[in-house]
N, C-alpha and C positions, 0 to 999 in steps of 0.2 A: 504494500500500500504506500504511495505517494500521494501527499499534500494532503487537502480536505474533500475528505469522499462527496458527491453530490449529495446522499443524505442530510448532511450537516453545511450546504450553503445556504444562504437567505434567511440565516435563525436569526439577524439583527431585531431586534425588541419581537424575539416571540418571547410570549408569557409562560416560565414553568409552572406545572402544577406542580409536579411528581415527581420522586428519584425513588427507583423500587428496584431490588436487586434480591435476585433469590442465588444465595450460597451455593449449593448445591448444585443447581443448574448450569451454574456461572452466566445468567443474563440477567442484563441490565435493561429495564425501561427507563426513560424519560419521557414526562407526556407535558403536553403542550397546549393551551385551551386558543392557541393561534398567532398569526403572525402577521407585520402589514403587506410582506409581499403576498401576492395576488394570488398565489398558489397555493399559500400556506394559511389560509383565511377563517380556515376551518378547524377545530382539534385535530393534530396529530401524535404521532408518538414518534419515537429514537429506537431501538433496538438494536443490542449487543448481545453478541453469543461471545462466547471465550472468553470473558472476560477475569482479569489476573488482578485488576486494582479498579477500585470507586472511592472517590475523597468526596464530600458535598459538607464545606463548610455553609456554615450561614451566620456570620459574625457581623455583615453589614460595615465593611468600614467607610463606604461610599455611602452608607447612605440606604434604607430599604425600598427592595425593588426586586420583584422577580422576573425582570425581563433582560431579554440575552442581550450583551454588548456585541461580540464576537466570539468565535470558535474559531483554536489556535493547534496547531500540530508542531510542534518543533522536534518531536521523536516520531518514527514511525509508529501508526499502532497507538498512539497516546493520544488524545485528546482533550483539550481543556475548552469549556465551556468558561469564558468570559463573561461575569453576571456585571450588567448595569449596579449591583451594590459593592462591587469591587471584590466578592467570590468567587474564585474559581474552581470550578464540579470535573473532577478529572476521571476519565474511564480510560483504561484500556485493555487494549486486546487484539490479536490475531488475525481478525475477522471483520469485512467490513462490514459496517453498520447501516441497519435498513430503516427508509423511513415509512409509516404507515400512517391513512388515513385512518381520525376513529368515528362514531357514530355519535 
């Protein structure tokens, strides 16, 4: 995996709901009640298979806010969620990440 999979473009101010991670399985959801680009307008979710690390502070040093600044790769496989309150929600894994609409 190189750079930021299409899953994870266009999350600029989508709103998290959710970080859910089941041990065992090693997948990771994030879900999302929507976003301003056009595409994204609707709840979706993030899904992670493989996954080896999940960090989700929520200390707020910017300031509370649950909507994305950007999403940053500087390691293969690693991902950090940039929150608008200066958190950063890091997963990684092996396996790229799908994104899904929800209902």
């Amino acid at each position: 995996m190189k750079g930021i999979p299409a899953a994870l473009q266009g999350l600029h101010d989508a709103s998290l709901v959710s970080v859910e991670f089941n041990w065992n399985s090693r997948h990771c959801v994030l879900r999302f009640s929507g976003a301003p680009n056009p595409a994204l307008q609707r709840p979706f979710s993030i899904d992670f298979e493989g996954v080896t690390m999940v960090t989700a502070p929520a200390e707020h040093p910017w300031g509370t806010s649950g909507s994305v600044l950007e999403v940053k790769s500087d390691i293969p496989g690693k991902y950090a969620f940039v929150m608008q309150s200066g958190d950063e929600i890091v997963v990684a894994t092996d396996r790229e990440p799908v994104r899904k609409a929800l209902d």
